[in-house]
C-alpha positions in Angstrom: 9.7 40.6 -24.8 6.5 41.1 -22.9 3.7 42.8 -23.8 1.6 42.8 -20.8 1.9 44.3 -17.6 2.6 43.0 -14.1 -1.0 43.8 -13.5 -2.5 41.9 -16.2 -0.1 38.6 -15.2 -1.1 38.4 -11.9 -4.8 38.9 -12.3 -5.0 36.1 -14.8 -2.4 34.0 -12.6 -4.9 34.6 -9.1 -8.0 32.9 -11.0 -5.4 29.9 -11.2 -3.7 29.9 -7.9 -5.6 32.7 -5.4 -3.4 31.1 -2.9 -0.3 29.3 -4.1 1.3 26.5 -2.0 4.5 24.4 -2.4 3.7 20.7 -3.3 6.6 19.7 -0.3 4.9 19.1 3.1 7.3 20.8 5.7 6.6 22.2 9.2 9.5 24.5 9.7 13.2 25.8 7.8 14.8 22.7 8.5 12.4 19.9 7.5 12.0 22.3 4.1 15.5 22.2 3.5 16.1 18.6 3.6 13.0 18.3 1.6 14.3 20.7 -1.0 17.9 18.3 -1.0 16.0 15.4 -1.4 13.6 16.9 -4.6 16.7 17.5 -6.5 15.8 14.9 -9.6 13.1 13.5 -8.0 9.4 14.0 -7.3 7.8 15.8 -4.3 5.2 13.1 -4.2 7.9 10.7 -3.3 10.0 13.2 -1.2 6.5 13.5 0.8 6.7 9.7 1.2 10.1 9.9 3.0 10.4 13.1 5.3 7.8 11.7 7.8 9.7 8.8 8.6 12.9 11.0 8.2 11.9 13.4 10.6 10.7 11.7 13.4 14.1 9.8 13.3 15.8 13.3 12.7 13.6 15.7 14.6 16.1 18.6 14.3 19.5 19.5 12.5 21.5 18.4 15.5 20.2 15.1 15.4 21.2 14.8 11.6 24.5 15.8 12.2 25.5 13.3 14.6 24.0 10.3 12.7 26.1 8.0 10.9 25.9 8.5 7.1 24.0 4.8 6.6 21.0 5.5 8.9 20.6 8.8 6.5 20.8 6.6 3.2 18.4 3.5 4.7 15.8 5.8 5.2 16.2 7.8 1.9 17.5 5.4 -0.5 13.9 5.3 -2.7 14.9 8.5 -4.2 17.7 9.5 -7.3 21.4 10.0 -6.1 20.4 8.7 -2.3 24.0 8.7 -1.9 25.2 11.9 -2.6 21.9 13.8 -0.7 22.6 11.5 2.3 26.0 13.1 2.4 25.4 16.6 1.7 22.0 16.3 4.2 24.4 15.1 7.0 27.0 18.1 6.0 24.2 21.0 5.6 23.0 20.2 8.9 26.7 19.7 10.5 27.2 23.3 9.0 23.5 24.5 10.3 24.8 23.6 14.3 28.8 24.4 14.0 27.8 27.8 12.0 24.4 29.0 12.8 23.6 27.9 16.4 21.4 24.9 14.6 19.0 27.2 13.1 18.7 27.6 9.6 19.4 31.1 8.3 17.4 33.4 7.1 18.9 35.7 4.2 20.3 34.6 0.5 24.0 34.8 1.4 24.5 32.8 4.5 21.9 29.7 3.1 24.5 29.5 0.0 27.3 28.7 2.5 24.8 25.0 3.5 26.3 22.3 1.3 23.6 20.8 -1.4 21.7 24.5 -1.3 22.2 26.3 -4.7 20.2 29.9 -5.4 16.8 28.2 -6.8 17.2 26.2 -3.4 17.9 29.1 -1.2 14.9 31.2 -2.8 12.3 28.3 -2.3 13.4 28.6 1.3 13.3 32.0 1.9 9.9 32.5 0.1 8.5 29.1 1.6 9.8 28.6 5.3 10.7 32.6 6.0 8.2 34.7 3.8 11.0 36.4 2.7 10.6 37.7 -1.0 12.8 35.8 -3.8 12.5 34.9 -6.9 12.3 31.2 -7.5 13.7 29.9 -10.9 12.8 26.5 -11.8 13.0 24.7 -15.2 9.0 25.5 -14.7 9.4 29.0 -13.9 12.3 29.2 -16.9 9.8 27.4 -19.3 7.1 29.9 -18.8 9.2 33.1 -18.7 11.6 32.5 -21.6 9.6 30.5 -24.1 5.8 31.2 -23.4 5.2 34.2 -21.8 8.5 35.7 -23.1 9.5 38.0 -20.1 12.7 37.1 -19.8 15.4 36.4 -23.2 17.7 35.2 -20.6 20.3 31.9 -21.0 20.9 31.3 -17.6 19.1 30.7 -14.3 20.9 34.3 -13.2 19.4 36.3 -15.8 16.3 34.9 -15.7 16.3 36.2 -12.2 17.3 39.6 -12.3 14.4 40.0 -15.8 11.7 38.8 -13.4 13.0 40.8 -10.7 12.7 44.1 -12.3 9.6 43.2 -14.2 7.8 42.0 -10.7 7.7 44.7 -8.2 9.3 42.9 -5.1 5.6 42.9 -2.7 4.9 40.4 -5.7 8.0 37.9 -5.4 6.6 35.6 -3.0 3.2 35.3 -5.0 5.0 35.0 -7.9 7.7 32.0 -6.8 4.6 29.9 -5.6 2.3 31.0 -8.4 4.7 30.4 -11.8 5.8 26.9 -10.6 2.4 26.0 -10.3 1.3 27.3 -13.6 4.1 25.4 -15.0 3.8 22.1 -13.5 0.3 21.7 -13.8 -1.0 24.2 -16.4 1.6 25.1 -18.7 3.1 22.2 -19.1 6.3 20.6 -21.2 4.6 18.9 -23.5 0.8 19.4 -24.3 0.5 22.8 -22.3 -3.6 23.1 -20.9 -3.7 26.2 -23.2 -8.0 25.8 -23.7 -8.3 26.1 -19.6 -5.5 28.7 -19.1 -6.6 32.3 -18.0 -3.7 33.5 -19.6 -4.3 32.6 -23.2 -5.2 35.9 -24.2 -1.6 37.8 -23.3 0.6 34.6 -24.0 2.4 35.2 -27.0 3.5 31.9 -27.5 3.5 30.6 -31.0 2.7 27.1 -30.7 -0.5 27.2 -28.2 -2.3 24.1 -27.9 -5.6 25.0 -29.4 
């Protein structure tokens, strides 16, 4: 497990990412949720491409819900399963108006009741749209806190969770959600991690560095 502190971490993270963002481009809770249903298997760049023209068709949840489900997959059908997110877009946002006077909610429980919202989901709109803290876990964020910077031994998504929620004090979750993806998409990467411009070189006890 970990042989660093918090402190340490998030010093060598902040000459990285002072101010971490989310690659989606998203205005308020709604637009980011349909962005975040529409990034499932597919790349933000080309989620990006789409939610423009989505939105000023769809300007708010109420419009989605009352479109038929073909004028949902014309305008999204350049990304993976265009299908299946066209449904579960029109069904989150029916769910949003009957449920939730046509505001998206704002707390972990009641944005797991949205169809096509799962707890990574949920988290990256909480942190992102509310400034809520949650912890994010992405196959980025898994990457880099099982098998490089070992804080978590975890199997699941779950326990990967609760280990970076009791090793992060909670006034750090939101940092930390925007920070690690990041770090793992762009820095500590798959395949070829950037291990000769990381900050974090000198705590990482991973065996296989990139040297």
């Amino acid at each position: 497990m970990a042989t660093f502190t918090e402190k340490d971490l998030i010093e060598r993270l902040k000459k990285h990412y002072p101010q971490p963002w989310i690659d989606l481009k998203f205005e308020n809770p709604y637009q980011l949720t349909v962005a975040t249903i529409l990034a499932a298997q597919s790349t933000d760049k080309k989620v990006n491409q789409i939610t423009p023209i989505f939105f000023k068709k769809f300007p708010t949840p109420q419009d989605v819900a009352k479109a038929h489900l073909e004028e949902i997959e014309e305008i999204i059908k350049s990304v993976n399963y265009y299908k299946r997110k066209a449904k579960l877009i029109k069904e989150c946002c029916q769910k949003v108006v009957q449920e939730f006077e046509g505001k998206i909610p704002d707390n972990m429980e009641d944005i797991l009741k949205l169809p096509g919202i799962g707890r990574k989901t949920a988290s990256v709109i909480l942190v992102n749209a509310f400034n809520i803290p949650a912890i994010v876990v992405d196959t980025h964020v898994i990457r880099v806190a099982v098998s490089r910077l070992k804080i978590s031994n975890g199997k699941t998504p779950e326990k990967i969770e609760k280990d970076l929620a009791k090793f992060f004090s909670k006034e750090n979750w939101i940092y930390i959600s925007k920070a690690l993806v990041l770090f793992g998409r762009y820095i500590c990467t798959a395949k070829n991690p950037k291990c000769k411009e990381c900050y974090l070189v000198d705590i990482c006890p991973y065996e296989k560095k990139n040297l």
